[in-house]
ZAMARGU-4260 file (C-alpha; in steps of 0.2 Angstrom, whole numbers, plus 5000, padded with zeros to 4 digits):
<rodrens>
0) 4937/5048/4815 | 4954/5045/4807 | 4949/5042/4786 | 4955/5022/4786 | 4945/5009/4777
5) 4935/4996/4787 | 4937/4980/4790 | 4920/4974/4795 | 4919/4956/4806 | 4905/4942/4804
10) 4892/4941/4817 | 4898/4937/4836 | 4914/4936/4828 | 4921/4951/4838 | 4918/4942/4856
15) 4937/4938/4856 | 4942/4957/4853 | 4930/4963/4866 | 4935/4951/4880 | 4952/4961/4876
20) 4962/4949/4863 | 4971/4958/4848 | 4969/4945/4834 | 4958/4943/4820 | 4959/4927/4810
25) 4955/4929/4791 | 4939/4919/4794 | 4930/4931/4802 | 4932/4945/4793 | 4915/4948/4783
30) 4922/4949/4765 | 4905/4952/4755 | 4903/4970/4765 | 4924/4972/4768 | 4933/4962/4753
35) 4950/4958/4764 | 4959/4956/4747 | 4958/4975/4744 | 4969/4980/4758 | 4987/4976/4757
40) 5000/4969/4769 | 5002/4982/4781 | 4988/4995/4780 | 4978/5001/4794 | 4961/4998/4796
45) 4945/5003/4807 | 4938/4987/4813 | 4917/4987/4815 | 4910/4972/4823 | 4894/4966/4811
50) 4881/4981/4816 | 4895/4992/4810 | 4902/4998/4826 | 4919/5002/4829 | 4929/4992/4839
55) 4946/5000/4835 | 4961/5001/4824 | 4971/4988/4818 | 4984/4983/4804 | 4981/4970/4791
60) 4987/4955/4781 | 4975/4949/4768 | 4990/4934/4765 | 4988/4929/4783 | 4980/4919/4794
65) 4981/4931/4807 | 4973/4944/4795 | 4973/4960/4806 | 4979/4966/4824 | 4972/4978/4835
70) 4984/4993/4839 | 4971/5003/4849 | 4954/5007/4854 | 4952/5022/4848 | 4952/5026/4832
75) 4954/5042/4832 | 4972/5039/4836 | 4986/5044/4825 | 4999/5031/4823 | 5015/5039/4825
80) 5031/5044/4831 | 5018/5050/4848 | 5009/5035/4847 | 5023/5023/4851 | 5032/5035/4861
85) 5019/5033/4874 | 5019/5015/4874 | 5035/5011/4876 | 5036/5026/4889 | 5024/5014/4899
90) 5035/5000/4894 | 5051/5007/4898 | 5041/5012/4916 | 5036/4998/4923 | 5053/4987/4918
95) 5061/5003/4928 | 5052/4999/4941 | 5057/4979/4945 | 5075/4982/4937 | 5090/4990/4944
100) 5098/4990/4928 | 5094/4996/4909 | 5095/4976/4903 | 5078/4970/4900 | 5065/4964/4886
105) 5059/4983/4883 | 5043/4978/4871 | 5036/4962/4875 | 5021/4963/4858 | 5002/4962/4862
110) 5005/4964/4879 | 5011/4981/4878 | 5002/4985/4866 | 5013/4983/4852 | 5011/4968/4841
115) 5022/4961/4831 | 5035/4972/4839 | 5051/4965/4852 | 5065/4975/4858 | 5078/4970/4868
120) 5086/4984/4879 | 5105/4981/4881 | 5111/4996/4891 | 5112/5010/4877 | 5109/4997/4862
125) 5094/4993/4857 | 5089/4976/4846 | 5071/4975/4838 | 5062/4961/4830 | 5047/4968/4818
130) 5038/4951/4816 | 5023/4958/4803 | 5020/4967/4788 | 5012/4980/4798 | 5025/4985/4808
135) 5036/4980/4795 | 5028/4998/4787 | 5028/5007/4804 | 5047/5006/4806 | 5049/5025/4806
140) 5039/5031/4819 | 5044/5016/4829 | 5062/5021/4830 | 5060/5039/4830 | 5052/5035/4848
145) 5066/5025/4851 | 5077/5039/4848 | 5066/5052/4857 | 5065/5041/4872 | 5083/5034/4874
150) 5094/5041/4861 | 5103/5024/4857 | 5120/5020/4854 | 5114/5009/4841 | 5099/5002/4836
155) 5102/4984/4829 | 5085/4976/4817 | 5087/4958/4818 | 5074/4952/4808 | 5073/4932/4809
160) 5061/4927/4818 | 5052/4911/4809 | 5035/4921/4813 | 5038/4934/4799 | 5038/4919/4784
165) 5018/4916/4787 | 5018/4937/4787 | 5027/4933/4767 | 5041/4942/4776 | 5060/4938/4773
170) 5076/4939/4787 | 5086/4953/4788 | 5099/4960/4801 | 5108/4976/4799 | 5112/4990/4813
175) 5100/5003/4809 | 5108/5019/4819 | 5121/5021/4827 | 5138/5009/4828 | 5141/4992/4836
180) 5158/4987/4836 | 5153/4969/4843 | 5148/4962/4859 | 5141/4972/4870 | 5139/4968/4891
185) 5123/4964/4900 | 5121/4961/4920 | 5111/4947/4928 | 5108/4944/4943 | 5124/4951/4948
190) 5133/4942/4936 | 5140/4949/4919 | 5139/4943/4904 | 5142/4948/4884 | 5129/4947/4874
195) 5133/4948/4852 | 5116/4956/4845 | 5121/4954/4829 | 5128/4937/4827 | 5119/4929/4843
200) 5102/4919/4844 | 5088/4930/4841 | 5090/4946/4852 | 5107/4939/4857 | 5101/4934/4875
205) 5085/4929/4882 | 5078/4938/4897 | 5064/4927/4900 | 5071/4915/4912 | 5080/4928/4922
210) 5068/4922/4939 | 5070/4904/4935 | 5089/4905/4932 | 5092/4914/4950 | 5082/4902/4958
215) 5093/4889/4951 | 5110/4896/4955 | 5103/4895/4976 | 5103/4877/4973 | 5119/4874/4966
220) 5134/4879/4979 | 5146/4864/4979 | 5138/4853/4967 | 5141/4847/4951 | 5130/4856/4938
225) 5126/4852/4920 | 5118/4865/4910 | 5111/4857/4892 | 5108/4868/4878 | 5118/4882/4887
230) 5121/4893/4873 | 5132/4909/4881 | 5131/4902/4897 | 5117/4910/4906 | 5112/4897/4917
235) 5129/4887/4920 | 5140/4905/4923 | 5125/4908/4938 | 5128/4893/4946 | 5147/4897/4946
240) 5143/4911/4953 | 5134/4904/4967 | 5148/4894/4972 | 5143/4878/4962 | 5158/4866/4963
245) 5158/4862/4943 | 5149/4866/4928 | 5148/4857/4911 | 5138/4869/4897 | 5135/4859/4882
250) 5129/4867/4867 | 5130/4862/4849 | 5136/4880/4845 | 5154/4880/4844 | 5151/4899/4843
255) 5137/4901/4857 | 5152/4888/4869 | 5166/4904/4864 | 5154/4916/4874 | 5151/4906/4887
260) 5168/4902/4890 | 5169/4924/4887 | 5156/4924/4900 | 5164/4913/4915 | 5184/4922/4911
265) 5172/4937/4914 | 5164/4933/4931 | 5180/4924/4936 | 5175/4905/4938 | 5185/4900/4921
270) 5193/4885/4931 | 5177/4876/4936 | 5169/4877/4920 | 5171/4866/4905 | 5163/4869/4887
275) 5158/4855/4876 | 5151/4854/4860 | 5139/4842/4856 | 5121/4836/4851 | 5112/4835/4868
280) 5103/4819/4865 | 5121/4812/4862 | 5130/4820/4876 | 5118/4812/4889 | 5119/4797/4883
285) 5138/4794/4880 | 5138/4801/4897 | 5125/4790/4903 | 5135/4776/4898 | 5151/4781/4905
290) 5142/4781/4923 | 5144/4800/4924 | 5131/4810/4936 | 5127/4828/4941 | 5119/4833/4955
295) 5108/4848/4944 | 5104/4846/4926 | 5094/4859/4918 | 5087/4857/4902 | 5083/4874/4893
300) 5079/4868/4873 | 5074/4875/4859 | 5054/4875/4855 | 5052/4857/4848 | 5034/4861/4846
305) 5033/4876/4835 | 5017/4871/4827 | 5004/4860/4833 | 5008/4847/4819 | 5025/4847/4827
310) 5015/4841/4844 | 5020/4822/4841 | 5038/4823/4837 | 5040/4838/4848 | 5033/4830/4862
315) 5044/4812/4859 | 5058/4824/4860 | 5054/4829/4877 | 5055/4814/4883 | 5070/4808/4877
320) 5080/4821/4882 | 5069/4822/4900 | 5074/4803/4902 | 5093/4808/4896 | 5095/4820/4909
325) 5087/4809/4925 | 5100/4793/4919 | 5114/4803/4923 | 5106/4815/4938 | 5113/4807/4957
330) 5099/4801/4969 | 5092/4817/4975 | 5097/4829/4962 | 5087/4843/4957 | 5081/4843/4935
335) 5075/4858/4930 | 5064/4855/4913 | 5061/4870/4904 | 5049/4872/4887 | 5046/4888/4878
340) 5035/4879/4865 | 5018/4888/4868 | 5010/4871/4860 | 5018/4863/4874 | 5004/4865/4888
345) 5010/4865/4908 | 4999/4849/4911 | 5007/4840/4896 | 5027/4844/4903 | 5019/4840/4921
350) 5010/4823/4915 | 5029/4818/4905 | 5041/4823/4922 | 5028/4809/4929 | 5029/4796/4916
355) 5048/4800/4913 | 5051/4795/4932 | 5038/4781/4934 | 5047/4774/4917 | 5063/4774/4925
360) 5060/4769/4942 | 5062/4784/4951 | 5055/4795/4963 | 5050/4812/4955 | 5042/4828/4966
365) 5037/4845/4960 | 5046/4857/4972 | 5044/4873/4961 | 5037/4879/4946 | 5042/4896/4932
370) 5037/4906/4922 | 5040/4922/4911 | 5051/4937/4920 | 5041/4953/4924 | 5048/4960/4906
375) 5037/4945/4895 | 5021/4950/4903 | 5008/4940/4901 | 4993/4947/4895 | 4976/4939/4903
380) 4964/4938/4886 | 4979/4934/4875 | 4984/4915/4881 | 4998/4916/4865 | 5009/4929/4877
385) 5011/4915/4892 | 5024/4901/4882 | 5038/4900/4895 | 5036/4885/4908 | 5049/4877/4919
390) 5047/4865/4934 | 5059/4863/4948 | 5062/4844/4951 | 5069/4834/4966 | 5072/4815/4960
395) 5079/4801/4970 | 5079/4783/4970 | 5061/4772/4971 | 5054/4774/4988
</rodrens>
């Protein structure tokens, strides 16, 4: 067995690890026989449940609540360059196997069996997030794989997601092989579009809603379409695509509206596309009050619930802006309400589609529901990798 120190877990406290989750939570860890405070951020550790028995390897984080995370169940297994070579090999594999083309979330954390890690695959450029202080430490052999596997163009870090503060980690974005000369181009669902990895949200783009966004686009040829929160277009460029008759993206990103208006010159449907920027709560209702209405509104925010402290707020935000969008949504228009806020349960959107409707006099039926794309797996024992939800919405007049 690989020389690690242990980290040693209270009695039953290892039922979540052997059900197959990846977490350890700082109180569970048996400090009088394992002192958790002598390990520092980042090292790796053999885990024992309470008899002393292995139950696998793992990083840690004596500052976090989240104090460790399982890498494997084997501990003799080297962490390298090999190590994570054959995971994203299995990775790269399976996203090969439901995509045509090289543009797809490449490491999708715990659920392939990389947590704390997320790479983005754009073509030959490549944009990871290390999110902890242990990967944080196992940079090196993480993009040695990288370059064994794909031998990237460029290889951008863009460190900032809000996850790596509770790790006592701070931001950071810098291309770390390679060159990137700006944007790069993606393909969608048949449509292109380009993507900034350095100056863009997060990764740049976000794959997840690739399903839900194509399911969209069969619903919009000749209607009036309006995509809030658009950011570069993803959803609004789709249905222009599909023949819809007119798009408005709004985005309060005057930055995020010069790509999407890049996007829609791109796929050639400039002329029925318009590009405002505005506070979403605002633009619905100066729109509600100038009487105007759509015949689709999707509604794709940002997480309003990012903690569970945030649930109340959070949740007073949804409505608003799910009552927004069906004021100005003609009689028999499709809304599609999107949440990536894991606090933000499926019931709990379902239950406010419901009350949003029944509020407003209308007529509201579920015709559809989403999900994560194939390359955000969700991983069975670990409920924190299934975040994304979206219903599909047909809303008419009273009956």
């Amino acid at each position: 067995m690989t020389d690690y120190p242990r980290l040693r877990l209270k009695k039953n406290e290892d039922r979540r690890l052997r059900a197959g989750h990846a977490w350890i939570f700082s109180n569970e860890v048996d400090i009088a026989a394992t002192p958790l405070k002598a390990l520092a951020a980042g090292d790796l550790a053999v885990v024992e449940n309470a008899k002393g028995e292995s139950l696998g390897l793992a990083y840690v984080n004596p500052d976090s609540l989240i104090s460790a995370r399982l890498l494997c169940r084997d501990t003799h297994t080297s962490i390298d360059s090999r190590f994570f070579v054959k995971r994203l090999e299995r990775a790269r594999d399976w996203r090969e196997r439901v995509y045509p083309g090289p543009y797809y979330r490449l490491a999708y954390g715990e659920s392939d069996g990389l947590p704390g890690v997320v790479i983005d695959r754009f073509g030959e450029v490549f944009v990871v997030q290390t999110n902890t202080a242990g990967m944080e430490k196992l940079q090196a052999p993480l993009l040695a794989a990288l370059e064994t596997l794909f031998s990237p163009r460029a290889v951008v870090l863009k460190n900032t997601s809000s996850l790596r503060a509770l790790e006592g980690l701070g931001n950071e974005t810098r291309i770390l092989a390679g060159t990137l000369d700006g944007p790069v181009e993606i393909v969608e669902n048949g449509a292109r579009f380009r993507v900034d990895p350095v100056e863009g949200q997060k990764t740049g783009w976000f794959f997840d809603h690739r399903d839900n966004r194509a399911k969209l686009a069969e619903l919009c040829r000749g209607k009036r379409v309006l995509d809030v929160f658009a950011y570069a277009g993803a959803w609004g460029v789709q249905a222009a695509v599909a023949g819809a008759a007119r798009v408005d993206c709004v985005d309060a990103s005057a930055a995020a509206l010069a790509l999407a208006a890049d996007n829609a010159r791109l796929n050639g449907v400039a002329e029925r596309m318009d590009f405002i920027a505005a506070d979403a709560f605002e633009f619905l209702k100066q729109a509600r009050e100038e009487r105007r209405h759509y015949d689709v509104v999707v509604l794709d925010p940002p997480a309003f619930i990012k903690r569970k402290k945030d649930m109340n707020p959070g949740l007073e935000a949804y409505r608003r802006l799910n009552q927004g969008a069906m004021q100005v949504l003609a009689y028999g228009g499709v809304l599609v309400s999107a949440s990536c806020s894991f606090h933000l349960q499926r019931e709990v959107l379902h239950d406010l589609l419901r009350a949003t409707a029944r509020h407003l006099d209308r007529h509201l039926v579920l015709f559809g529901r989403g999900g994560q794309a194939a390359d955000h797996p969700v991983h069975p024992a670990i409920p924190e990798t299934d975040y994304l939800k979206a219903y599909f919405c047909a809303v008419g007049q009273a009956l």
